[in-house]
N, C-alpha and C positions, 0 to 999 in steps of 0.2 A: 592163466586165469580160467575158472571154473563158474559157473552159474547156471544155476535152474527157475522153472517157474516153478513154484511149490504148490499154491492152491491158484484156484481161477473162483472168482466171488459166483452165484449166482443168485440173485433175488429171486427172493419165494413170498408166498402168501404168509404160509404156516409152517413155523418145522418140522412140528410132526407128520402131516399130511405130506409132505415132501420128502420126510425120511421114510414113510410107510411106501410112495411111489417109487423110487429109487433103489430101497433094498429086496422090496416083494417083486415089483414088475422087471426089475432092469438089476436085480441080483449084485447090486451093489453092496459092500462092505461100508459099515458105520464103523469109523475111525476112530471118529469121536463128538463128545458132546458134552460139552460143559459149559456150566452155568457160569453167566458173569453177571454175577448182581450187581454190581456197580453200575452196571451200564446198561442194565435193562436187557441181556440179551445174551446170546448163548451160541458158544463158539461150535460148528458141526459140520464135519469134514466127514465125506465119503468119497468112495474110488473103486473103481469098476471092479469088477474081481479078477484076481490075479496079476491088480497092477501093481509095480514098482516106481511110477509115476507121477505126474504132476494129481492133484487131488481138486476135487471141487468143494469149497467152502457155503454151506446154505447160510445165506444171509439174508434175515428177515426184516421184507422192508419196513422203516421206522417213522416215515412222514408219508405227505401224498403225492409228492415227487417221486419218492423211488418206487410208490404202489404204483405210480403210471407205468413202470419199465418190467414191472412182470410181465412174462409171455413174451416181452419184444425186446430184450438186449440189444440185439442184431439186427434193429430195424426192419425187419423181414428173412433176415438170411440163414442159412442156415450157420450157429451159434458154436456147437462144440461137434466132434468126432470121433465115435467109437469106432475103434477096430477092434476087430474081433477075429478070431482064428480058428474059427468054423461060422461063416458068415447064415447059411441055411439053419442051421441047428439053434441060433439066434433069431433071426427075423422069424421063425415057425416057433420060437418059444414066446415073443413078444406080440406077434398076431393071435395067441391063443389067451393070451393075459390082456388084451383087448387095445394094444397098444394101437394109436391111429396113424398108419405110414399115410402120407401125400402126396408121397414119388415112389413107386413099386419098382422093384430090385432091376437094376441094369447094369450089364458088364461095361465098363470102360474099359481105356490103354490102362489105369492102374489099379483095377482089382475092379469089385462087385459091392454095389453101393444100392442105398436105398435112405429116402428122408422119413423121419420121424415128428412128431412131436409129443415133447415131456407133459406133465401134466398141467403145465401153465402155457402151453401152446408156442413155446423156445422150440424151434429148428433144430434137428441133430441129423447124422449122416451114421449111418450102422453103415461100416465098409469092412470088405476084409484085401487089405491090400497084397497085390502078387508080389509072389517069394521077389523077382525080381527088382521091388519099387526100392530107392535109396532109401526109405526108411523102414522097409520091412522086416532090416536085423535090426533095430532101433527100437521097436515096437513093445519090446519087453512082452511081447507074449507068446506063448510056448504053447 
């Protein structure tokens, strides 16, 4: 048996606003984006660059339930994890494009991590984990 997670939802305010965050600040690739009139809404995946990976789906929320869960999917915690494979060359491109970290970069046992938040105030982890971590040939990035 085979299985992957393909996309991970995230609630946003605005597409646009959150495709212009995502591809200018954090050099993410736009997958895709297409309109679903049927249903009021518009399908729009992006994915870090360079990934082979599972994708994030921007989902705009549609009532005032799911507008409560912007910013906070994760209750607090930190939500999704980039790794990256020059961890410095990253966090000095995303502090210069005014990105606001919360927790300033620290070596662990498995790599060099540092907390972020996206522009809805969601938790992310910029790490770059050591060649030796069990998923750092998994990582698909080169």
């Amino acid at each position: 048996m085979k299985q992957s997670i393909v996309h991970i939802a995230l609630v946003v305010r605005d597409y646009d606003e959150a495709i212009e965050f995502f591809t200018q600040k954090l050099h993410f690739t736009l997958v895709e984006d297409t309109c679903q009139p049927a249903q009021n809404k518009r399908w729009v995946v992006i994915a870090p660059p360079g990934s082979m990976g599972t994708t994030i789906l921007l989902a705009k929320a549609s009532n005032p339930e799911q507008q409560g869960f912007i910013g906070n999917q994760s209750g607090g915690r930190v939500l999704l994890f980039l790794n990256s494979d020059d961890f410095w060359r990253d966090y000095n491109d995303m502090r210069s494009k005014g990105i606001n970290f919360i927790r300033e970069p620290m070596k662990q046992d498995y790599g060099t991590v540092a907390v972020f938040e996206d522009i809805y105030g969601n938790l992310w982890d910029l790490l770059q984990l050591n060649d030796d971590h069990p998923l750092a040939d998994k990582s698909n990035i080169r």
